[in-house]
Every structure is written in structure tokens, then in C-alpha cells.
MARLUMLO-481739 format. One record per residue (C-alpha): residue number from 1; residue in three letters; x, y, z. Coordinates in nm, 4 decimals. Last residue first. Example, Ala and Ser with C-alpha at 12.3 -4.5 7.8 and 13.67 -1.06 7.14 Angstrom:
! MARLUMLO-481739
PT   n res        u        v        w
PT   2 ser   1.3670  -0.1060   0.7140
PT   1 ala   1.2300  -0.4500   0.7800
This chain:
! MARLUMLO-481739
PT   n res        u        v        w
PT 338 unk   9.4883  15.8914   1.9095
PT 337 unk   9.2711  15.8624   1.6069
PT 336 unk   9.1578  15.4885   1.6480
PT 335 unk   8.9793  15.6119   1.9272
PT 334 unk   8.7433  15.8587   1.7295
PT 333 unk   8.6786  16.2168   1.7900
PT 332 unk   9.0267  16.3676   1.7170
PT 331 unk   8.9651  16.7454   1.6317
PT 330 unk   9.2878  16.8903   1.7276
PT 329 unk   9.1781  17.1041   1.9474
PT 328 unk   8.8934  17.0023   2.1011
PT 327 unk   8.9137  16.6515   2.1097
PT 326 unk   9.3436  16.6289   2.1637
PT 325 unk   9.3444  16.8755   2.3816
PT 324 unk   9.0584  16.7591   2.5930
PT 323 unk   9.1895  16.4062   2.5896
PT 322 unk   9.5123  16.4717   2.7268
PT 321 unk   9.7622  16.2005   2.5733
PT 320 unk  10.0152  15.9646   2.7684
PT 319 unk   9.7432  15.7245   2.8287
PT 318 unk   9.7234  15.5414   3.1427
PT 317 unk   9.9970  15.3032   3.2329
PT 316 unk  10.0188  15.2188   3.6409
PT 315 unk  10.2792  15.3474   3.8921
PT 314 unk  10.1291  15.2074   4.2278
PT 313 unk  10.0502  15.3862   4.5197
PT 312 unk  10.2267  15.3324   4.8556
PT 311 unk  10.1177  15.4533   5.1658
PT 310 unk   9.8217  15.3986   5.0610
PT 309 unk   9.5220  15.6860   5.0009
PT 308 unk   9.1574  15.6764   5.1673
PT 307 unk   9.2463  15.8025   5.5240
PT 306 unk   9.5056  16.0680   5.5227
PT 305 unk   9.4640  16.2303   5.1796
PT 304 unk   9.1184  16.1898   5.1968
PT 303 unk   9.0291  16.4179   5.5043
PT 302 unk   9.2338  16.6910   5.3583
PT 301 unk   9.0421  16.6534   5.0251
PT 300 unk   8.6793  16.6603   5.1442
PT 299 unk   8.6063  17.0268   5.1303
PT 298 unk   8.7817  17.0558   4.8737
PT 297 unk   8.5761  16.7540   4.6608
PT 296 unk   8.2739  16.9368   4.7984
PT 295 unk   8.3253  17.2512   4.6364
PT 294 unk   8.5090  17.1030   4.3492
PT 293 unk   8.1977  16.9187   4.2890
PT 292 unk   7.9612  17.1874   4.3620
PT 291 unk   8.1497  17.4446   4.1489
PT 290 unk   8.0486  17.1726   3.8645
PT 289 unk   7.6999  17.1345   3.8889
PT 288 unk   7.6654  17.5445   3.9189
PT 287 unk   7.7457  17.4996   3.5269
PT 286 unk   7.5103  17.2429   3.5061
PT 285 unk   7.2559  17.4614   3.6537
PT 284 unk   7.3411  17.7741   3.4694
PT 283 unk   7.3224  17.5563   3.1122
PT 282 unk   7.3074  17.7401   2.8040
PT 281 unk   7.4803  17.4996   2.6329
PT 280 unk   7.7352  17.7219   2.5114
PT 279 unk   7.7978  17.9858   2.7706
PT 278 unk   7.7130  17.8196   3.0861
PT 277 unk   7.8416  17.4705   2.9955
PT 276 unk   8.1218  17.5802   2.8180
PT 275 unk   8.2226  17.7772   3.1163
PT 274 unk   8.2026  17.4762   3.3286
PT 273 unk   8.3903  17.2603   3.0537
PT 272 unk   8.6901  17.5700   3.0979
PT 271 unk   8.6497  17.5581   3.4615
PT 270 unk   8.7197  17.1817   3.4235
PT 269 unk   9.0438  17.2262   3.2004
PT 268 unk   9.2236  17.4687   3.4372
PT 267 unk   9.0992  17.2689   3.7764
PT 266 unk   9.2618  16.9668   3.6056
PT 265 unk   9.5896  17.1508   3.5683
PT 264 unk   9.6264  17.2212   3.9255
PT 263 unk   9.4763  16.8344   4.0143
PT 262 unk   9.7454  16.7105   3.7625
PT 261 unk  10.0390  16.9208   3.9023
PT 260 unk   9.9305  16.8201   4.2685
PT 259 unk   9.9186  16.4600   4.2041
PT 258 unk  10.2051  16.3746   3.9950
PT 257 unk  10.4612  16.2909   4.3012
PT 256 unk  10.1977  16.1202   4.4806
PT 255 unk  10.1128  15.9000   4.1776
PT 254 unk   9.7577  15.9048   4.1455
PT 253 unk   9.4946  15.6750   4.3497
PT 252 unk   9.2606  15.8486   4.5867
PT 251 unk   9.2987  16.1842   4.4561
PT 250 unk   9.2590  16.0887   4.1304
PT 249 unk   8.9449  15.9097   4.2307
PT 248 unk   8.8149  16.1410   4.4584
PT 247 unk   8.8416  16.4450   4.1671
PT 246 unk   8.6650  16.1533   3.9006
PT 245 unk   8.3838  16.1367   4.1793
PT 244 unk   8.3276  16.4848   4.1983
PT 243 unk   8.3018  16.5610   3.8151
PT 242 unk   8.1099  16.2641   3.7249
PT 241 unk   7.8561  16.2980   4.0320
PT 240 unk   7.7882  16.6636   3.9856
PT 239 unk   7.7217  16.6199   3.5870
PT 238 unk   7.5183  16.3250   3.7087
PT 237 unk   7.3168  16.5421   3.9210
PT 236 unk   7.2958  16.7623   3.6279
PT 235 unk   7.1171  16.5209   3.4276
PT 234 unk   7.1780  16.4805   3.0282
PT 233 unk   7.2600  16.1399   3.0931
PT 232 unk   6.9779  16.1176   3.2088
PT 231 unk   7.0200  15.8934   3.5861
PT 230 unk   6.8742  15.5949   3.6530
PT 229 unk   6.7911  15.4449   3.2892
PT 228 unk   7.0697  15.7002   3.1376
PT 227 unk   7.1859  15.4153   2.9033
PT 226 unk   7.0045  15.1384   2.7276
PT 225 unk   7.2563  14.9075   2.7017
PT 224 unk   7.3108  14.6119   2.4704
PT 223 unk   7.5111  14.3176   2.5323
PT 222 unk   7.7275  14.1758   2.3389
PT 221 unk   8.0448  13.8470   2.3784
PT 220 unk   8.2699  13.8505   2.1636
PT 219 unk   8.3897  14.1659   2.2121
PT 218 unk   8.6302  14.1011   2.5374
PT 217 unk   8.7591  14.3629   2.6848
PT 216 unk   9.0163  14.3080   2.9337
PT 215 unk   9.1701  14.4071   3.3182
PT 214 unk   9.4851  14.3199   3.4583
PT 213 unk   9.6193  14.1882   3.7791
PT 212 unk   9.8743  14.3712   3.9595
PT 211 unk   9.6722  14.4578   4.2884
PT 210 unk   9.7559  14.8485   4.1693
PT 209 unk   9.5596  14.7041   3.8544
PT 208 unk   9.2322  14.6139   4.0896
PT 207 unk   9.2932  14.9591   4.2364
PT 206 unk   9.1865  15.1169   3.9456
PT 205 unk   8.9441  14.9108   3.7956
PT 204 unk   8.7371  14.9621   4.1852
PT 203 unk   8.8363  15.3808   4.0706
PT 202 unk   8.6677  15.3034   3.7331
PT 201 unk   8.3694  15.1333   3.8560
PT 200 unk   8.2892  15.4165   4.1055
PT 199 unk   8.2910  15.6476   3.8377
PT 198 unk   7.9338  15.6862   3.8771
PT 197 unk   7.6955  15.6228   4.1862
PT 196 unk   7.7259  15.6493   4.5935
PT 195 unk   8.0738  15.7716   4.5343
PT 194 unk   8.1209  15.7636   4.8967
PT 193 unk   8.0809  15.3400   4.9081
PT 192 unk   8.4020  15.2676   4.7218
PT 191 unk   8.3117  14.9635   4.5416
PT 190 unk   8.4262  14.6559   4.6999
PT 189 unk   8.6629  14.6314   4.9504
PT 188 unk   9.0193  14.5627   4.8357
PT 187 unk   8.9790  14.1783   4.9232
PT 186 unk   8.5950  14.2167   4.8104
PT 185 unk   8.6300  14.2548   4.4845
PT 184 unk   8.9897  14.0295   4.4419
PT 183 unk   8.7620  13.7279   4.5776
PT 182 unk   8.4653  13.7858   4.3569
PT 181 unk   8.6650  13.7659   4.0562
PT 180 unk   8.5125  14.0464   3.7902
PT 179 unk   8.2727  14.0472   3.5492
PT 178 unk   8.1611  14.4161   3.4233
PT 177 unk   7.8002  14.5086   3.2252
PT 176 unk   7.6967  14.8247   3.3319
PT 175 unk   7.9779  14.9228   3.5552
PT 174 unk   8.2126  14.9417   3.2567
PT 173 unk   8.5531  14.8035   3.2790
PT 172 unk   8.8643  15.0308   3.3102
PT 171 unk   9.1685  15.0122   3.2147
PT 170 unk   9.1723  14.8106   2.8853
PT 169 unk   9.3950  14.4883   2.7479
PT 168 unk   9.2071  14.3873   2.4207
PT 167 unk   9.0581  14.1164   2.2409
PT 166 unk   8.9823  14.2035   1.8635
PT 165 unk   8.6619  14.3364   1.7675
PT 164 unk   8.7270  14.7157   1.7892
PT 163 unk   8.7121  14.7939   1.4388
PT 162 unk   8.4329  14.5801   1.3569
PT 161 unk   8.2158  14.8008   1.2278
PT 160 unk   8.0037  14.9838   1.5320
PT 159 unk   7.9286  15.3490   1.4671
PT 158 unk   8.1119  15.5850   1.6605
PT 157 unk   7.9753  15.7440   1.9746
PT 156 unk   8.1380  16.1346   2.0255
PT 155 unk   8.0011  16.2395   2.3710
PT 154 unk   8.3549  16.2469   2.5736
PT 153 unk   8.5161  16.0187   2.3418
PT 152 unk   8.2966  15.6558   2.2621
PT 151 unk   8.4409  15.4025   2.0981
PT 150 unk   8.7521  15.2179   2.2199
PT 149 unk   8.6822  15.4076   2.5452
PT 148 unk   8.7065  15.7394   2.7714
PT 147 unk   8.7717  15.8230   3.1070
PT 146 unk   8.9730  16.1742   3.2027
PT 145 unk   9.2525  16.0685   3.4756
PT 144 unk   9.5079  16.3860   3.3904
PT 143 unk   9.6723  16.1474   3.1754
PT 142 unk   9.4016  16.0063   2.9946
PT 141 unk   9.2189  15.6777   3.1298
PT 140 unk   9.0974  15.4014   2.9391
PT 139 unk   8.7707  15.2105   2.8731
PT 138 unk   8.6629  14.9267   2.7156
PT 137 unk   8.4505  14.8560   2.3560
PT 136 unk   8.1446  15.0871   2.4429
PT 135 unk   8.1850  15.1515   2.8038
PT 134 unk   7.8894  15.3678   2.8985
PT 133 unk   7.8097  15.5788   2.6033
PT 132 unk   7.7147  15.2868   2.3520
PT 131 unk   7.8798  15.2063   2.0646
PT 130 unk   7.6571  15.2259   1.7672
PT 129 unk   7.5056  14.9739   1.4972
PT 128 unk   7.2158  14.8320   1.7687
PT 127 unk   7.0730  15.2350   1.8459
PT 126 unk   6.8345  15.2174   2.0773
PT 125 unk   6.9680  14.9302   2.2554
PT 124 unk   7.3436  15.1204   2.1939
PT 123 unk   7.6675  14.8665   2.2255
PT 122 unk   7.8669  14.7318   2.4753
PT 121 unk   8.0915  14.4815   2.3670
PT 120 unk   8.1967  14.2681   2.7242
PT 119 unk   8.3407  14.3786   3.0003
PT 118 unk   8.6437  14.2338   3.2210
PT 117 unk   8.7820  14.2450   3.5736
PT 116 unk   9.0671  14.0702   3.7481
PT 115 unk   9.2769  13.8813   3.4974
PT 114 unk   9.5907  13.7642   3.5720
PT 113 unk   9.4200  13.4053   3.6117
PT 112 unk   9.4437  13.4102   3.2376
PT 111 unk   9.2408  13.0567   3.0821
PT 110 unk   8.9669  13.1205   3.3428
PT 109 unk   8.9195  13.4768   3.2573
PT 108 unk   8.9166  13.3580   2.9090
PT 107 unk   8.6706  13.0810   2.9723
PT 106 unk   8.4346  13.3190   3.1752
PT 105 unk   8.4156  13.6233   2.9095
PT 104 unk   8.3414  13.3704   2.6734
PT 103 unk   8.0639  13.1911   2.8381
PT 102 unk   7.8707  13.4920   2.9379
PT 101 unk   7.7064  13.6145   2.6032
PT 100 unk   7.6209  13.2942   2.4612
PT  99 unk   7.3305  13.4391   2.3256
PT  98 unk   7.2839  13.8326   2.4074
PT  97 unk   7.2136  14.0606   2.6721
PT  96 unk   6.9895  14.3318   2.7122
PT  95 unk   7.1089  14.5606   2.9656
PT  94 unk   6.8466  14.8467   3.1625
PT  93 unk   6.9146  14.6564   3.4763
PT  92 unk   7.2520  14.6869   3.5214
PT  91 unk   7.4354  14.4041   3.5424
PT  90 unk   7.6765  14.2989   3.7903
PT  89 unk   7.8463  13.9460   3.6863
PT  88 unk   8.0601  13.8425   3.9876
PT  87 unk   8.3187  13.5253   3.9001
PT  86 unk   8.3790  13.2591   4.2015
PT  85 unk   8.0078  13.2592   4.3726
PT  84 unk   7.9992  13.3536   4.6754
PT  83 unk   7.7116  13.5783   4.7608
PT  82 unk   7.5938  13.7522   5.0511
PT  81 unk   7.8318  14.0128   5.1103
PT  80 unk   7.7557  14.1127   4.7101
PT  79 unk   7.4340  14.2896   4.8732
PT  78 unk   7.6202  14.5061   5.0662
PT  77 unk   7.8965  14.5587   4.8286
PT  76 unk   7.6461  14.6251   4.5539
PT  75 unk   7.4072  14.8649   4.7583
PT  74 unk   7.7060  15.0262   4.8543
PT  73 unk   7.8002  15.1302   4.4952
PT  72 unk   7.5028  15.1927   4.3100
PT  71 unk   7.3046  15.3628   4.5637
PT  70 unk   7.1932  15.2606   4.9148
PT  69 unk   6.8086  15.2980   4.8655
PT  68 unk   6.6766  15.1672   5.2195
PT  67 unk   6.6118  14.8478   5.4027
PT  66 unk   6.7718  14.6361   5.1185
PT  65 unk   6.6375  14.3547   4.8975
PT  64 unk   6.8355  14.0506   4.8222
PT  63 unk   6.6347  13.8363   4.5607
PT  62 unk   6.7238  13.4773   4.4362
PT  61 unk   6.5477  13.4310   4.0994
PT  60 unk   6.3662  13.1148   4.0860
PT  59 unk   6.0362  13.2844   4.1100
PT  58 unk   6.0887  13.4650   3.7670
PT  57 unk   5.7629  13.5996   3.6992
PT  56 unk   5.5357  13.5851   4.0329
PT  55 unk   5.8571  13.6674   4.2794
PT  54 unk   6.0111  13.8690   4.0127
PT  53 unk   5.7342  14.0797   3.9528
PT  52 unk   5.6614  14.1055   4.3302
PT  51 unk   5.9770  14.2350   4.3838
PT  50 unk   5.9469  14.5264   4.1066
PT  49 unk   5.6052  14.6587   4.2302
PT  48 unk   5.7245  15.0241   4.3297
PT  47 unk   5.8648  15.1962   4.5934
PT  46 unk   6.1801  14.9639   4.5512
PT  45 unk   6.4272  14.9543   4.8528
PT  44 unk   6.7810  14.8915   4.6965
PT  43 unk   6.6418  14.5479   4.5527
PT  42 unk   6.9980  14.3440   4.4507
PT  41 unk   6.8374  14.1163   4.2243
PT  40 unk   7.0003  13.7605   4.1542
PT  39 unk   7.0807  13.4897   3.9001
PT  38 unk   7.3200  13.2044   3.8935
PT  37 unk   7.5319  13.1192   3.6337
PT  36 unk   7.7049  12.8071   3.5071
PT  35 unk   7.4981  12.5447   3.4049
PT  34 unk   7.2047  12.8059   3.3573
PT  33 unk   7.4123  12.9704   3.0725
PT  32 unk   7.2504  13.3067   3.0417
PT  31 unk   7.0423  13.3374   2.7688
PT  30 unk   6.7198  13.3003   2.8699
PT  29 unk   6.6699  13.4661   3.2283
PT  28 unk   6.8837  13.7768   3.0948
PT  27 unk   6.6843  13.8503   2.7964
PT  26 unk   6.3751  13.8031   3.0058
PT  25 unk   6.4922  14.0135   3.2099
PT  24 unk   6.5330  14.3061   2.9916
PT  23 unk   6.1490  14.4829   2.9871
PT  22 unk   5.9854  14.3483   3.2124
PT  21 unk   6.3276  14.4503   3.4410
PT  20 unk   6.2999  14.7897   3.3002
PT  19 unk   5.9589  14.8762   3.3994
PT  18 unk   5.9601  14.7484   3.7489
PT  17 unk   6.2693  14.9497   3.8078
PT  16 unk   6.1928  15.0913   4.0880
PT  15 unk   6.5717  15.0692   4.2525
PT  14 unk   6.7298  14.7840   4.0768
PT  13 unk   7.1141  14.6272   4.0901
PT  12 unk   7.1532  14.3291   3.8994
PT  11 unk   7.3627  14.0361   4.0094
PT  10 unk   7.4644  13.7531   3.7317
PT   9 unk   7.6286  13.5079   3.9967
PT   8 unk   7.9142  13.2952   3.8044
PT   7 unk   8.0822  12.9399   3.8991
PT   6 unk   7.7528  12.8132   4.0519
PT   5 unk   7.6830  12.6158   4.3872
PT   4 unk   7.5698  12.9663   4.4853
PT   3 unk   7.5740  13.0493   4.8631
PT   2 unk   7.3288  13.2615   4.9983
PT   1 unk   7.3639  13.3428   5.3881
């Protein structure tokens, strides 16, 4: 086993991404605190040459490589098996960080043991004055469980001006750059291996809360994010993945008594996007994305009512607004709007 001697493990996550680590490594070899942190690479069975990179590069990087390409999720809980180190950094590996960009996320989770999970500023590599997509400045959840952040609705980015600098409680924490306790991780058991990639960092945010600890953005510390580095964002198998694995969640983790109503009126709004993608965007295959979702998510309901949810499920404060209606109809595009 690999034990760290070190407060925080930085773990990144890589499946042939040779490219990418040249690329942000180096960021992540020199500015992260080497008094505190520790860094690995979780190698989900690279084709290509990124283990000998590391091995000739960065030689004092620990590497855990798998047998086979688990995806995001279980190839971070089996990897994470391995390490115990008392705060878990996972990176992705398309993230440039910053100076000093780990020590304030760890002295504030240190100074609030309430906290489970936090993120730091997440902002666009391509674009340094923008939010980026995946987390931008924390994320929330509507009432009928659609994500968004302080920054980013549905594909509205806003430019970065210090609106969203001061500390803030959030519910989710973005899987590209999200610290959380290793001992509350793996006490409700990791990432939830079916999602095999997307969302899955929202439902472990989830059920962190129903722990009663609490989850924070912190925009002191930046990182940049190149975004879509596995996946396009314009991809229909992450069209798929979004719309199936926010169903599981819900399904997983909403209020018995509210569950039904919200999945009824979910199927409303989500026919409508489908629609939108088929008539507006021109897009049979993303439309056809999302009838494989629901598809699969009925398929898999029954089953998941009886294994995956408790027997008692937390009340927990998400938004009391409905993110569609208050995008589409009444034109509110930025956070501070709502």
C-alpha cells in the first residue's frame, strides 16, 4: 500500500493523456506546496506513452495504474484505496493551477471541520477573464436537481470581475478541481461507480451534506480548466451521460415525498431540451441522446429504488427556483440574477 506522510494527495485521473499532462504538469509539480502535498497519477490503462513521461519527467511522482479504463468514478475510488493522506485533491488533468493555490483551501478546511468538500475559482484556460463551464465559482442545485454555478447557467459563462470573490457555502464542488476529507469519501463510498463519468461529483456533494457537513467555494485560490479534454462538451455521449446520471442522482437522493412530482415534471422539461435539440440545433443524435437516458434510467429505476436509496433521506436546501423557467423565460443568464 501507499501511504503519504503528507496532509494532502493531489491525485489526477489520466487515460492517454500524454498530451495534456506535458502540457499542465508542470504547473502542478511547481506550485503545489511540497511541504504539504503529495502527488499522484491514477493511470486508467493508457494506450499511449503517458507513464513513461512521468517515470522519465517527474520520477518522484507516485503512479497507480489500472488493468483496464475504469472511468472517472471507479477509477478514483479504486485508485483512492491506496492512499491516505488526510485531504484528497483530484485534479483533472487538463487543470492548470496557480501559486499558492492549495494552501488556502487546506487552512480553511482545517479552521471548519464542518467542511467536507471544497473547490477552488475555476476559470477558462482558453479564455483567463471567463468562468469556466465546469464549476466556475461553485455549484448549486435547482429544485427539480438541475446543476448550475456562481457563473456559468446552462451554457451562459460570464466574464470574471470579482463578483464572486467572496467565500461561499455551495452544493456541489466541481470534479475538476474538488478537495475533500479522505475519511468522509470513502465512509459513504466514494464516487458512485455506475455513473462511470459526469455528475458523479454532484451526487458524492450530495450525500456528503446528508452526512451534515457542508461544502465551500473558496476563490482565492485559481486554477484554470481546459474543459471537454475527455469528453467535447459538445459530445453526445456526454449529452447521454448528463441526462442519465442527473435521473440516478435524483432518484438516489430526493425527498421521498418530492420524488415522483419532480421526476413527472422533469420528464416535461427534458422532452422539451430533446425537442430543442432536434429542432434547433439540428441535432438527431443528441436528440436520440436523451431517449437513451430515460431509456436506461427506466429501465434501471425499480432496481434503484430498493438498493441505492436510504431508508432515510435527508431534507437538504437547494434552490427554490427552476432554472429552465427562469433562463428561458425570463431571460436570467447570470447568477447574480436569481
Amino acid at each position: 500500500m501507499i501511504r503519504s506522510i503528507k496532509k494532502v494527495a493531489v491525485v489526477i485521473i489520466n487515460f492517454n493523456g500524454e498530451n495534456y499532462l506535458k502540457k499542465f504538469l508542470p504547473s502542478v509539480v511547481n506550485c503545489s506546496d511540497k511541504n504539504i502535498s503529495d502527488i499522484y497519477i491514477i493511470d486508467n490503462c493508457s494506450s499511449d506513452n503517458s507513464i513513461g513521461f512521468i517515470k522519465i519527467n517527474y520520477p518522484e511522482i507516485n503512479i497507480i495504474k489500472h488493468n483496464k479504463n475504469y472511468g472517472f468514478a471507479e477509477g478514483y475510488n479504486k485508485g483512492l484505496k491506496n492512499i491516505s493522506s488526510e485531504y484528497l485533491v483530484l485534479l483533472n488533468n487538463d487543470v492548470e493551477v496557480t501559486k499558492n493555490w492549495l494552501n488556502p483551501m487546506l487552512k480553511k478546511m482545517e479552521n471548519n471541520k464542518l467542511i467536507g468538500a471544497c473547490q477552488p475559482k475555476i476559470l477558462s484556460y482558453n479564455e483567463k477573464n471567463k468562468f469556466e463551464y465546469a464549476g466556475a465559482c461553485g455549484g448549486y442545485l435547482d429544485l427539480l436537481g438541475y446543476p448550475f454555478c456562481r457563473g456559468r447557467i446552462f451554457d451562459h459563462i460570464e466574464k470574471d470581475i470579482g463578483q464572486y470573490d467572496d467565500d461561499k457555502e455551495i452544493f456541489w464542488a466541481s470534479g475538476a478541481c474538488i478537495m475533500v476529507k479522505n475519511e468522509i469519501f470513502k465512509k459513504i463510498g466514494g464516487f458512485d461507480k455506475s455513473f462511470f463519468a459526469h455528475m458523479e461529483e454532484i451526487d458524492l456533494c450530495w450525500r456528503i451534506k446528508a452526512e451534515g457537513c457542508i461544502n465551500y467555494c473558496y476563490p482565492e485560490s485559481v486554477v484554470y480548466h481546459l474543459g471537454g479534454g475527455t469528453l467535447n462538451y459538445e459530445s453526445s455521449k456526454k449529452t447521454y451521460l448528463n441526462f442519465r446520471n442527473n435521473l440516478l442522482m435524483i432518484a438516489k437522493n430526493e425527498e421521498t415525498k418530492s420524488l415522483f412530482i419532480k421526476l413527472s415534471i422533469r420528464f416535461i422539461f427534458d422532452f422539451i431540451a430533446s425537442i430543442r435539440f432536434l429542432i434547433l440545433k439540428r441535432s438527431l443524435i443528441k436528440f436520440l441522446s436523451v431517449l437513451k437516458a430515460y431509456l436506461y434510467f427506466l429501465k434501471k429505476f425499480p432496481k434503484l429504488i430498493i438498493t441505492k436509496r436510504k431508508t432515510i433521506v435527508n431534507k437538504l436546501e437547494k434552490s427554490n427556483k427552476i432554472i429552465p423557467i427562469e433562463y428561458f423565460l425570463k431571460a436570467k443568464k447570470r447568477f447574480s440574477d436569481l
